[in-house]
C-alpha positions in Angstrom: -36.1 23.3 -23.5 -33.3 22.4 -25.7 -34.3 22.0 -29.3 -32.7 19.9 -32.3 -29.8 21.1 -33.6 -28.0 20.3 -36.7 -27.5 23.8 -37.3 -24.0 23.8 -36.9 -21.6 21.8 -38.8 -18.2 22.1 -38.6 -15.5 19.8 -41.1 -11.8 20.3 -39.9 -8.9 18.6 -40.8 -6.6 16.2 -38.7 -4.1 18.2 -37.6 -1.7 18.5 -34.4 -2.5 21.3 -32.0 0.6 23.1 -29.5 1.8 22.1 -26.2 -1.3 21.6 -23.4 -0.8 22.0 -19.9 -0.8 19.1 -17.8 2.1 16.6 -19.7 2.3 13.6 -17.5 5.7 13.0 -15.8 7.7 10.5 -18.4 5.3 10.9 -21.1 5.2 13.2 -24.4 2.4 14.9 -25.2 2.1 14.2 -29.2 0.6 15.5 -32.7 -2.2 13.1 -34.1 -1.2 9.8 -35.3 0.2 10.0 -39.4 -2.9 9.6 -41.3 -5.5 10.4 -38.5 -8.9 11.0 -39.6 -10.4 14.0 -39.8 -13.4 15.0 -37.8 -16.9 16.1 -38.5 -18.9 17.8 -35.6 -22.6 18.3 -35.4 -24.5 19.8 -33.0 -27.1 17.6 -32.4 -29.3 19.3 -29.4 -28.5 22.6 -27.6 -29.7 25.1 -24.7 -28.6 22.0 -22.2 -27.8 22.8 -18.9 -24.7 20.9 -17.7 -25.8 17.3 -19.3 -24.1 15.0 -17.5 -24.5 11.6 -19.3 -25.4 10.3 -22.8 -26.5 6.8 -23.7 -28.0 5.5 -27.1 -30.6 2.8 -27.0 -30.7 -0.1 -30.0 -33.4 2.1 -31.9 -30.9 4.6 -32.2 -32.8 7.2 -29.6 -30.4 9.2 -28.0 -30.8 9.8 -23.5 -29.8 12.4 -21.9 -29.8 13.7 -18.4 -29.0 17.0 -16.9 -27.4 17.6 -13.3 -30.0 20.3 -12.2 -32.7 17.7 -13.0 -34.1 16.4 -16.2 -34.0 14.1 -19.3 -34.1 14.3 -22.7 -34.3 12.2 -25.7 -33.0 12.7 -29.1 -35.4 10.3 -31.2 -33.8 8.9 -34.7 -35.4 11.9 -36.8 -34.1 14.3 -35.1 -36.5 15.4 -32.6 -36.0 16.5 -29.4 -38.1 15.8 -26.8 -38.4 15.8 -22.9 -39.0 13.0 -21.1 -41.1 13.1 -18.2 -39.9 12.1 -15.3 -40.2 12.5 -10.9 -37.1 14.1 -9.6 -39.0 16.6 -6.9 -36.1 14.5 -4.5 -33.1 15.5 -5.9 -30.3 17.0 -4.0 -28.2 19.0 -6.9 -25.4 20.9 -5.1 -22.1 21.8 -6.0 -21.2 18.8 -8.2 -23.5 16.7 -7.3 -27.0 16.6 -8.7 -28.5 13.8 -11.8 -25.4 12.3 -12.7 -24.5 9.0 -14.6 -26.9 7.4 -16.7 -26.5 3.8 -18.4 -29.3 1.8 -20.1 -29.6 -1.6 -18.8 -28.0 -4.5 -21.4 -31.7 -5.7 -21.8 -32.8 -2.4 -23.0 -34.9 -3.3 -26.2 -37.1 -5.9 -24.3 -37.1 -4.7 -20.7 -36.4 -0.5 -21.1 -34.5 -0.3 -18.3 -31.7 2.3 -17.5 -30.4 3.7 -14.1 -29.6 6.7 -13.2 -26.5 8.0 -10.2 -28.3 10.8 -8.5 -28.4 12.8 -5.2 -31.6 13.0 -3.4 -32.8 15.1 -0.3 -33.5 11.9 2.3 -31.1 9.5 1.2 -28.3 10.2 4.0 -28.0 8.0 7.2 -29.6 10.6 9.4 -32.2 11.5 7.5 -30.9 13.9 5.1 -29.2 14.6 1.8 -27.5 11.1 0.0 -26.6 9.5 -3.3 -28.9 6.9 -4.8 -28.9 4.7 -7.8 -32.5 4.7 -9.1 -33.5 2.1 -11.6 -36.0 3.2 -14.3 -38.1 2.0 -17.2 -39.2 4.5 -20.7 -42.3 4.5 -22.6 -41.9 2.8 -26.1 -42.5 6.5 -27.5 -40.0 8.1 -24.8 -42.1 10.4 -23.4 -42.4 9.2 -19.9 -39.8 7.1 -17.3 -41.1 6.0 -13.9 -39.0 4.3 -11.2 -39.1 0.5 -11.0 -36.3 0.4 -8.1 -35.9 3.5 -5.7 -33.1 3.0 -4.8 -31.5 -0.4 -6.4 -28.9 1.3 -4.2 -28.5 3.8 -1.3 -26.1 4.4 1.2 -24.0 6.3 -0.6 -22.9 9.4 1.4 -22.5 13.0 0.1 -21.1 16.4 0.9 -24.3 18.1 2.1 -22.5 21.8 2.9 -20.9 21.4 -0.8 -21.9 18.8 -2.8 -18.2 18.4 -3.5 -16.7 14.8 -5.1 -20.4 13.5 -5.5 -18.8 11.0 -8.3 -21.0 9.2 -10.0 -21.0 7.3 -13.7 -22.3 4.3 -14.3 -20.8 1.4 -16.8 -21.5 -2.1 -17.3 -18.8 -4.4 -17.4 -18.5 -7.7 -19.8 -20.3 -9.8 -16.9 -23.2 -8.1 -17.2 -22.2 -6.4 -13.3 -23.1 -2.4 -12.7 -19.9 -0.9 -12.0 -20.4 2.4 -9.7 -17.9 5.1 -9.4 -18.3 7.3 -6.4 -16.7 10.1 -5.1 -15.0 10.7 -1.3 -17.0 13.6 -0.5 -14.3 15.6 0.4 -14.0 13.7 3.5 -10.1 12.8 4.2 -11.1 9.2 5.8 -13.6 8.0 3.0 -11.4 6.5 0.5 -9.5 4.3 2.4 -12.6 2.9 4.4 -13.7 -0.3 3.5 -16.5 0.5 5.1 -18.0 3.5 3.4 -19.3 3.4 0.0 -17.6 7.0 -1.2 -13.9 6.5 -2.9 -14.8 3.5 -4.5 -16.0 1.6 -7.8 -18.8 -0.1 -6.6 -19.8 -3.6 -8.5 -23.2 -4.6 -8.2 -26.0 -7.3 -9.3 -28.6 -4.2 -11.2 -31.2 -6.9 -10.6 -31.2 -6.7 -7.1 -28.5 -3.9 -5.8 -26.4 -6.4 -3.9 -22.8 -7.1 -4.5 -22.2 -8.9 -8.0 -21.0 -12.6 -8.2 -16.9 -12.3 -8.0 -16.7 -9.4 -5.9 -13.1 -9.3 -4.5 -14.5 -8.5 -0.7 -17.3 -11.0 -1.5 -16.8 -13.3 2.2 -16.4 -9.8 4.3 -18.7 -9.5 7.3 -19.7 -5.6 6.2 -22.5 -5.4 3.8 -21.2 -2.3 2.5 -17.7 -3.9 1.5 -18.9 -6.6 -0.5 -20.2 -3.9 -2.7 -16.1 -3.0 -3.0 -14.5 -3.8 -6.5 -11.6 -1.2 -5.4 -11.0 1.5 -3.0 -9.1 4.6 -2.4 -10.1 6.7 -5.1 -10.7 10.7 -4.9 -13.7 11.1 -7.3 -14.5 8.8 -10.2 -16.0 10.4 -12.7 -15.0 8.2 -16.0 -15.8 4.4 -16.4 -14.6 2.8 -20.2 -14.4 -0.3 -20.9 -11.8 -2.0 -23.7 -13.4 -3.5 -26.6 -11.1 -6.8 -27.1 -9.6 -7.3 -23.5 -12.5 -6.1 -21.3 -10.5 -4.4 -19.3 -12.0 -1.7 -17.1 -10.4 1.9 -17.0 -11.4 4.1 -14.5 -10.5 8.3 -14.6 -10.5 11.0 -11.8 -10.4 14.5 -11.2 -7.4 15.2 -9.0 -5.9 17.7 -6.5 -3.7 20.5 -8.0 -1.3 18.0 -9.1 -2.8 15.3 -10.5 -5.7 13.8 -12.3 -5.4 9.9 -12.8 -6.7 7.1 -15.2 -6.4 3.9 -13.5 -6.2 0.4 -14.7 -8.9 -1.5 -12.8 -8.0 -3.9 -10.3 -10.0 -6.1 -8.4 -9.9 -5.6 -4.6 -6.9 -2.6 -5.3 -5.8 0.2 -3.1 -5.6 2.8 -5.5 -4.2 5.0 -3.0 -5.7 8.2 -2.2 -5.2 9.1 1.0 -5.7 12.4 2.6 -6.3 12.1 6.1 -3.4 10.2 7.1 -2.5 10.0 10.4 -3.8 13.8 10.8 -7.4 13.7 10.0 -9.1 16.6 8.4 -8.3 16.6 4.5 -5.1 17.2 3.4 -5.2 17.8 -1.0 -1.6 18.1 -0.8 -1.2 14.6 -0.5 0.0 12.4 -3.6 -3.1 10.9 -5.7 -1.6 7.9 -5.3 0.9 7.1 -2.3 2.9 4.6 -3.4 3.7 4.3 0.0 1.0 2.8 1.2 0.9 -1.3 1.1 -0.1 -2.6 -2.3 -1.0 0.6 -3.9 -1.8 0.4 -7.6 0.1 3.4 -9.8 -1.8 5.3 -12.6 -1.8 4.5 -16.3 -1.7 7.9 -16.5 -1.5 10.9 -14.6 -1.6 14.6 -15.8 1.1 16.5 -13.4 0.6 19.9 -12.2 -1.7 21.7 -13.0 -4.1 19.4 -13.6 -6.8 19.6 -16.5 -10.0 18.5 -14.4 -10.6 14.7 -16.4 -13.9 13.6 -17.1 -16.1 10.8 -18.4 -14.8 8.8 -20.7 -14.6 6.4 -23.6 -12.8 3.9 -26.2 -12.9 4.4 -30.0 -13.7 1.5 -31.6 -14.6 0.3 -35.6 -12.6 0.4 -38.5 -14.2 3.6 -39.9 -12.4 5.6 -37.0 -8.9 4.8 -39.1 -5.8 5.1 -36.9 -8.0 6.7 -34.3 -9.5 2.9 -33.3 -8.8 2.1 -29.8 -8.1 5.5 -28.3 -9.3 6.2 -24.9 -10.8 9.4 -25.1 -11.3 11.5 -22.0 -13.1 14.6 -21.5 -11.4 17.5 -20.2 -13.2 19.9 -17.9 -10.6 22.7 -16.4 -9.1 23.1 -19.6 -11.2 22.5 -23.1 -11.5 19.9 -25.1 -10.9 16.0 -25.5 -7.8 14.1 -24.6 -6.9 11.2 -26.4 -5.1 8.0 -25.1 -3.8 5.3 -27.0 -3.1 2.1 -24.1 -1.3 -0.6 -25.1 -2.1 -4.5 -24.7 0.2 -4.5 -21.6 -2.1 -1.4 -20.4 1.3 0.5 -21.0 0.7 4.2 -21.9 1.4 4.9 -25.8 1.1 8.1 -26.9 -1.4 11.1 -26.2 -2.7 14.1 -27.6 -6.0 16.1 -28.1 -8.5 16.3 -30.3 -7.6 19.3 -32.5 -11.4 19.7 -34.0 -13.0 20.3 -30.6 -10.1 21.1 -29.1 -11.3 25.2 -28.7 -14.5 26.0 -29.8 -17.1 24.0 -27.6 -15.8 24.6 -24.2 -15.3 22.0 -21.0 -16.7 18.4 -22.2 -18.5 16.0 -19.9 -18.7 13.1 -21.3 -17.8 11.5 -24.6 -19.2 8.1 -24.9 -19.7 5.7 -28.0 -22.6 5.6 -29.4 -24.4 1.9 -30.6 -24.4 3.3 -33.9 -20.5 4.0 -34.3 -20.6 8.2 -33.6 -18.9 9.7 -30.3 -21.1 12.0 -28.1 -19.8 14.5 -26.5 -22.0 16.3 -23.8 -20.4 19.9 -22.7 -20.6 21.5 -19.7 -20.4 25.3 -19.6 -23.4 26.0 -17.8 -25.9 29.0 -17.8 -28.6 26.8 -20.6 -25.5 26.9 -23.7 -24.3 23.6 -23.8 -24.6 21.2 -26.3 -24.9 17.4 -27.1 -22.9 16.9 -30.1 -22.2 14.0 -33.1 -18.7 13.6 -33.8 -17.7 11.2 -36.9 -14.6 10.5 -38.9 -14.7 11.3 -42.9 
């Protein structure tokens, strides 16, 4: 059981760390911006085991899941406590397993949150699938139950693997669920309209079903009116920018490119590895500009590739010079990568983190909290990781 933490506090200074593999083509990797803020880290609950996905409710309760099965809540004082809660369905494989986890906007009167999972019987024939389970918490966070299993199913996964299993889960400015899945290591998923793997899904979280606006919206398939964009390899970061709404999107790549995307309604974002071949070809391009229409990344890493993660913006005047970085976890290196997008959704500058940038391993998820403080989950495996509290001074 992982127990409160606060036993480790580290205060470092702002400063610029070396070169880091993975410098995208055209872009400089760059020391911290002048002035930059340093950080304060706190370890705020530990003997995790791969947490997946943080969220912070109005009362300033901190939720947690794990990928082997499980949540957690950090309550306000400090405790830490399990929440019980029915998962004898999940299907954790490979990488897939409990994955994104976002409360629902009406939190404080209806507390509601959803969860991106694999389950054992959620697949077209019968077997393994990915389902979005909506769920309500006790007042005292001790107990969830299911209130819509599934709000959404249909999503396929690698049963042999568990491979590219996606999932995270954000809410746009609309009020719409926004899904990102993962193609399953199945060459023809991303570029079929049909299937619901390679995509960012937008959905009503009332009811499951496609979300006013959606670009496919008048398209006979029920499965493509779901479709906010298509031909992704496996989405596993969903931010959202404070001041322009615009939705960011970040994938884990081949070995020679991880991608964050610009969201695009109804865009091709142009992942396609099985061609005119079949099969599943990862030496393909992330995105093949060849193909008709296909949207180009705001940023891509280059070879070799640093395994991107969940991710976030920074935003509130405490964080200095930092405000309005997109932060992105880093999983085949260590560390945070930090992003600074400018109002054309032009590429900036970018660099890492230098006070996290080595001593807590591959990171998860980093995600603002309600109360101002980024989360960072890390995901090391083997009952060590950690949920930590990371604050400018």
């Amino acid at each position: 059981m992982p127990l409160a933490g606060l036993t480790a506090v580290l205060v470092l200074s702002g400063c610029g760390g070396g070169a880091v593999a993975g410098v995208p083509s055209g872009s400089s990797l760059t020391a911290p911006p002048a002035g930059a803020p340093g950080l304060q880290v706190e370890v705020v609950a530990y003997g995790l085991d791969h947490p997946w996905d943080v969220a912070q409710a109005p009362d300033g309760t901190l939720l947690l899941d794990e990928r082997p099965g499980g949540l957690t809540a950090v309550l306000p004082d400090g405790t830490v406590q399990p929440v019980a809660a029915d998962f004898g369905d999940l299907f954790a494989r490979g990488e897939t397993g409990l994955m994104g986890l976002v409360l629902d906007p009406g939190f404080a009167v209806n507390r509601r949150f959803y969860t991106c999972q694999g389950v054992t019987d959620g697949g077209a024939d019968g077997g393994p699938g990915i389902e979005l389970v909506a769920w309500a918490v006790d007042a005292q966070w001790t107990a969830a139950t299911r209130v819509a299993d599934p709000l959404l199913g249909g999503i396929p996964v690698n049963a042999a693997s568990g491979r590219h299993g996606g999932c995270r889960l954000r809410f746009d400015r609309t009020g719409a669920l926004l899904v990102g899945t993962g193609d399953n290591a199945v060459g023809s998923n991303a570029q079929d309209l049909g299937s619901l793997a390679g995509k960012v899904l937008r959905i009503d979280a009332a009811t499951g079903g496609p979300a006013a606006g959606n670009p496919f919206a008048a398209d006979a398939g029920p499965r493509t009116r779901l479709v906010l964009s298509y031909g992704h390899r496996n989405v596993q970061g969903i931010a959202v920018q404070p001041g322009t709404d615009a939705v960011y999107t970040v994938e884990q790549g081949t070995g020679r490119d991880d991608e964050v995307n610009s969201s695009v309604a109804g865009g091709n974002f142009g992942y396609d590895p099985d061609g005119a071949h079949g099969g599943y070809d990862e030496s393909v391009p992330m995105t093949d500009l060849d193909l008709p229409g296909a949207v180009p990344a705001v940023w891509s890493s280059g070879d070799p590739t640093i395994a991107t993660s969940g991710a976030t913006f920074l935003d509130g005047e405490e964080w200095g010079s930092y405000e309005g970085l997109l932060l992105v976890g880093v999983q085949k290196d260590t560390g945070v990568l930090a992003l600074r997008i400018g109002p054309d959704g032009a590429l900036v500058e970018q660099f890492r983190l230098p006070e996290v940038e080595d001593d807590y391993g591959r990171i998860r998820s980093p995600q603002l909290g309600s109360d101002g403080a980024l989360y960072l989950t890390t995901d090391n495996g083997d009952g060590e990781d950690l949920l930590l509290r990371v604050t400018p001074h």
